[in-house]
C-alpha positions in Angstrom: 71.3 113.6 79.2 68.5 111.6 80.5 70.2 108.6 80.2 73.7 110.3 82.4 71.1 111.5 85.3 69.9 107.6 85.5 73.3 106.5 85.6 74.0 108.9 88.3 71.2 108.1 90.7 72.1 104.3 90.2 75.6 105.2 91.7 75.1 107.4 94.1 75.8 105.0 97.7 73.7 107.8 99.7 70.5 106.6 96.9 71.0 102.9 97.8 68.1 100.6 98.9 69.3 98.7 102.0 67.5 96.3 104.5 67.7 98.0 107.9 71.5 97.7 108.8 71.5 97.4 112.6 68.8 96.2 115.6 68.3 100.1 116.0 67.1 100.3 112.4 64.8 97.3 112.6 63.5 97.9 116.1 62.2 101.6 114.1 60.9 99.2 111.0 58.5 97.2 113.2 57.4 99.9 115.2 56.0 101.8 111.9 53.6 98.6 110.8 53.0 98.5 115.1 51.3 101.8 115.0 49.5 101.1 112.3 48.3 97.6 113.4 45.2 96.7 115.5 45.8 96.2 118.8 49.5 95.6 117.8 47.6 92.2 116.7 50.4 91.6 113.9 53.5 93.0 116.0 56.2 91.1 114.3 55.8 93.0 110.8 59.0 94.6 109.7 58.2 94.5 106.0 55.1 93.8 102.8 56.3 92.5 100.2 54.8 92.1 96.7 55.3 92.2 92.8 54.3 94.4 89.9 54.1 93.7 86.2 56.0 96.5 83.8 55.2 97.1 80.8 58.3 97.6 78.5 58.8 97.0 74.4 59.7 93.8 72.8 62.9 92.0 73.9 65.1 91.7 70.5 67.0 88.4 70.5 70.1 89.9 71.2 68.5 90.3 74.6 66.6 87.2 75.6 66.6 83.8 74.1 62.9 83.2 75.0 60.9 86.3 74.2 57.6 85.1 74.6 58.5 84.5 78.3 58.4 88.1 78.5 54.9 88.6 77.4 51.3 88.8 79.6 48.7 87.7 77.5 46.1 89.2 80.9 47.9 92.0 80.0 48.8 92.0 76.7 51.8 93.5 76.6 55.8 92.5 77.1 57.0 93.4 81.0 59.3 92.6 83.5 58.4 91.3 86.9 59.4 93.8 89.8 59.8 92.3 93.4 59.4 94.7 96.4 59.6 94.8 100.1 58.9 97.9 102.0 58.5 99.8 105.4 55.3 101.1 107.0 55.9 104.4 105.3 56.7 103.5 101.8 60.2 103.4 101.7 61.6 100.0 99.3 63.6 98.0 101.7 64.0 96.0 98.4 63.4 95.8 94.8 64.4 94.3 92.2 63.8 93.4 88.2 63.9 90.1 88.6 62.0 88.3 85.9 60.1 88.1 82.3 56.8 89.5 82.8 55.1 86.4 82.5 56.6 84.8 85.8 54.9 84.6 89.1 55.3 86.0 92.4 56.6 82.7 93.6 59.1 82.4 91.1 60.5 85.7 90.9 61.0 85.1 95.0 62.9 81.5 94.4 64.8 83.7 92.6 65.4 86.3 94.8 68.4 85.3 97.3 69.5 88.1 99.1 66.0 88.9 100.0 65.3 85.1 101.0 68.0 85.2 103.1 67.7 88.2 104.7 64.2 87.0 105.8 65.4 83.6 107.0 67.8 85.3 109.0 65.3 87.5 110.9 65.2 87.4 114.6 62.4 85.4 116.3 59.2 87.1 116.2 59.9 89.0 113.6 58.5 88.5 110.0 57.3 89.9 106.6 54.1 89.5 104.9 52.7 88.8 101.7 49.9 87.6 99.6 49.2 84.4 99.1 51.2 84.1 95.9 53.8 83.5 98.0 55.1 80.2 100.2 54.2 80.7 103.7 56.9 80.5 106.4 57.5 81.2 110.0 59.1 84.5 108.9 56.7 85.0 106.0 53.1 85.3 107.0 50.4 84.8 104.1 46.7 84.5 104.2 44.1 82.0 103.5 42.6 81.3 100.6 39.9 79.5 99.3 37.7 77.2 101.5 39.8 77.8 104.5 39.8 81.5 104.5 36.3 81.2 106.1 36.5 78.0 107.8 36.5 79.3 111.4 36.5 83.2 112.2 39.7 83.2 113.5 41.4 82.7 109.8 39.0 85.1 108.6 40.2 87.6 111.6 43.8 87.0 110.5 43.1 88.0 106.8 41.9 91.1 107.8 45.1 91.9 110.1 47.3 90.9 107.8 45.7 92.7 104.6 45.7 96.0 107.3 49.5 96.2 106.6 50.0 94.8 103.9 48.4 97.1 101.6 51.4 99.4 102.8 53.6 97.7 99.5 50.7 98.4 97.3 50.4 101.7 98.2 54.4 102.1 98.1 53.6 100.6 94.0 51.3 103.7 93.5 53.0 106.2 94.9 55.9 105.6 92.6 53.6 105.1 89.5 52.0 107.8 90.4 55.2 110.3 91.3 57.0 108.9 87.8 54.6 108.7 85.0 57.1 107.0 82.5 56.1 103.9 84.9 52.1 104.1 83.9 52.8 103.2 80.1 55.5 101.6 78.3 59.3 101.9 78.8 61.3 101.9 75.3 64.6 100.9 74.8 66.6 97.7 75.8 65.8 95.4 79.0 69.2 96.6 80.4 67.1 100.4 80.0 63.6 99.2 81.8 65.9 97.9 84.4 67.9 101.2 85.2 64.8 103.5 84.5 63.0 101.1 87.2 65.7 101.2 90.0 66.4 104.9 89.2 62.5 105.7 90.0 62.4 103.2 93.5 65.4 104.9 94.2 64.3 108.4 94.0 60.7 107.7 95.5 62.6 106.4 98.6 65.0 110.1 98.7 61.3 112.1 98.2 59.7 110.2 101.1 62.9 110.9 103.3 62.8 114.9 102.1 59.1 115.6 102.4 59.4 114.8 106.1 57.3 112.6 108.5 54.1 111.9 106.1 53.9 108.6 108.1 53.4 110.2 111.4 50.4 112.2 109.7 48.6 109.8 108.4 48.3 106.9 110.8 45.1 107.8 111.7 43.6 108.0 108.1 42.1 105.3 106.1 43.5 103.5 103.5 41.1 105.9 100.8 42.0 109.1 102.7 45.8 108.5 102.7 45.5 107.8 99.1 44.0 111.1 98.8 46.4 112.5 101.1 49.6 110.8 98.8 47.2 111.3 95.6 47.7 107.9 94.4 44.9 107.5 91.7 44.1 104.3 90.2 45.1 103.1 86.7 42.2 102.5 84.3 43.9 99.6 83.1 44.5 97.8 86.5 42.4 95.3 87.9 40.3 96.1 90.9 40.5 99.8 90.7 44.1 99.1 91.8 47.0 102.3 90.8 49.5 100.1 89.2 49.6 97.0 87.4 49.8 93.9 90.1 51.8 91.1 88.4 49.3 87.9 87.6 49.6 84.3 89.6 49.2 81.1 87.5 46.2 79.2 86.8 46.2 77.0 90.0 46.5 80.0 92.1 42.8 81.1 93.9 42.5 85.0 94.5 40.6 86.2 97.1 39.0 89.6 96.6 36.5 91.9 98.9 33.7 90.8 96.4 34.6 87.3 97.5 36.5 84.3 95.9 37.7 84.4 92.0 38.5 80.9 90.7 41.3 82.0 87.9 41.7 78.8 86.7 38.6 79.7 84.9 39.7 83.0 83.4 40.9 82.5 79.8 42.9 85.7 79.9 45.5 84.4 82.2 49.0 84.0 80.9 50.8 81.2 80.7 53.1 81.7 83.5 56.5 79.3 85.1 55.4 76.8 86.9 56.8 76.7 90.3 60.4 74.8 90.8 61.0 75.2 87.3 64.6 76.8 86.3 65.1 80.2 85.6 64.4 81.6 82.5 68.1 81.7 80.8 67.6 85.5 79.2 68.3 86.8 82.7 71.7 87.0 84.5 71.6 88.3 87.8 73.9 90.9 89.8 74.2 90.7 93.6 74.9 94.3 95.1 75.0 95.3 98.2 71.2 94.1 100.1 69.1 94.5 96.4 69.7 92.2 93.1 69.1 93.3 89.6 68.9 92.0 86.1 71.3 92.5 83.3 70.6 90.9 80.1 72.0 87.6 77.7 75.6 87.5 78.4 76.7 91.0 78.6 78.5 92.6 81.2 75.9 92.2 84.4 75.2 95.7 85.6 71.9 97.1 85.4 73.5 100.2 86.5 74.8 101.9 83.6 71.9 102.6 80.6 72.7 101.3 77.2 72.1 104.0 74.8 69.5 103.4 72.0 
């Protein structure tokens, strides 16, 4: 019964997640992450964009033809890689099951094209943001790192303006572990399972936001602990930096900035050993194109991640 109610969401057109479809829709995009930027310093922001690691069972090799790929030794579990985008007020503009738990953020967007091309095909001024797992672009602003994120006040400025709204997709990640608890362990069953149970959830957070009414209008004026509060998005004990869900884990040449200052992880021996960028796709995965979001299905069965395959 569980399994038919998944199913059902996953079909339902009214439950779908969809970039903004017209000027209209966009114009009411940006002006959510305007009202909620400094001095409408960052004024161009339609979008934040991120990953999140999910912890599932191991693959069977009916599934995936490289099963270690699949498991985060920072982590020490098997996952999949989730890839998000989403408006000032929580909603999932996208996301996707992209990849074996293992892969970074920059991979898992290589991988994603409908989103790439949705943001290359964003109007001038215009853009999304992201952390600096991800390439930078004229229509993808990410911060500095490193030596340069305090080499002249100005970059140091931008940081802070950028992080301002783009907390808003790791908020959006704890509001939906938070509202849908079988996200804050394991998921059993198959890949093809994680993968509906996952898009069933970022579905339904996206229908709760739209039926509880305008919590974005309320809480503008709070700070980022209070509207936590407000949301009661609680952190995970077994996240990193106090965060609410599980963030998914850059490779080793990757530097991480954090508020206690700069973490070097080439020097953390926990870190998994993740895809290099530019190399191809792991071959467990096939990938289905629907209407503005990509999924997963698994080996070389049918490609929907739609319907659940009992266990």
């Amino acid at each position: 019964m569980v399994d038919d109610f998944i199913d059902q969401v996953n079909s339902a057109p009214d439950l779908d997640i969809k970039f903004p479809q017209n000027a209209d829709e966009w114009r009411a995009t940006n002006e959510g992450f305007r009202r909620r930027s400094f001095n409408d310093t960052m004024g161009g922001a339609v979008a934040a964009l991120d990953g999140f690691f999910q912890r599932c069972n191991r693959p069977c090799t009916k599934e995936a033809n490289n099963i270690v790929s699949y498991y985060s030794g920072h982590y020490k579990s098997y996952g999949v890689n989730c890839l998000a985008a989403v408006r000032a007020d929580l909603q999932f503009v996208y996301f996707a099951v992209i990849l074996p738990g293992s892969t970074n953020d920059i991979v898992s967007y290589a991988m994603a094209e409908s989103l790439k091309a949705m943001i290359d095909s964003l109007p001038p001024g215009l853009y999304f943001l992201a952390d600096a797992a991800f390439p930078l672009g004229e229509k993808l602003l990410t911060p500095f790192v490193g030596p340069q994120r305090h080499r002249n006040p100005y970059n140091d400025a931008y940081n802070f303006y950028l992080s301002q709204l783009r907390i808003r997709v790791e908020m959006a990640f704890g509001r939906l572990v938070n509202k849908f608890r079988i996200l804050s362990g394991k998921i059993n069953g198959r890949l093809s399972r994680v993968s509906a149970i996952l898009t069933a959830c970022a579905r339904l957070h996206n229908y709760i936001i739209q039926r509880d009414g305008p919590c974005d209008e309320m809480t503008v004026g709070m700070s980022t602990g209070e509207e936590e509060t407000f949301l009661q998005i609680r952190p995970d004990n077994t996240a990193p930096l106090g965060m609410s869900y599980l963030p998914t884990i850059p490779d080793a040449s990757y530097i991480f900035d954090t508020e206690d200052g700069l973490v070097d992880l080439d020097k953390d021996p926990d870190l998994p050993l993740c895809l290099a960028p530019g190399a191809p796709p792991v071959d467990s995965f096939n990938t289905h194109t629907g209407s503005s979001e990509k999924t997963v299905s698994c080996n070389n069965e049918s490609p929907t991640a739609m319907k659940v395959q009992r266990i």
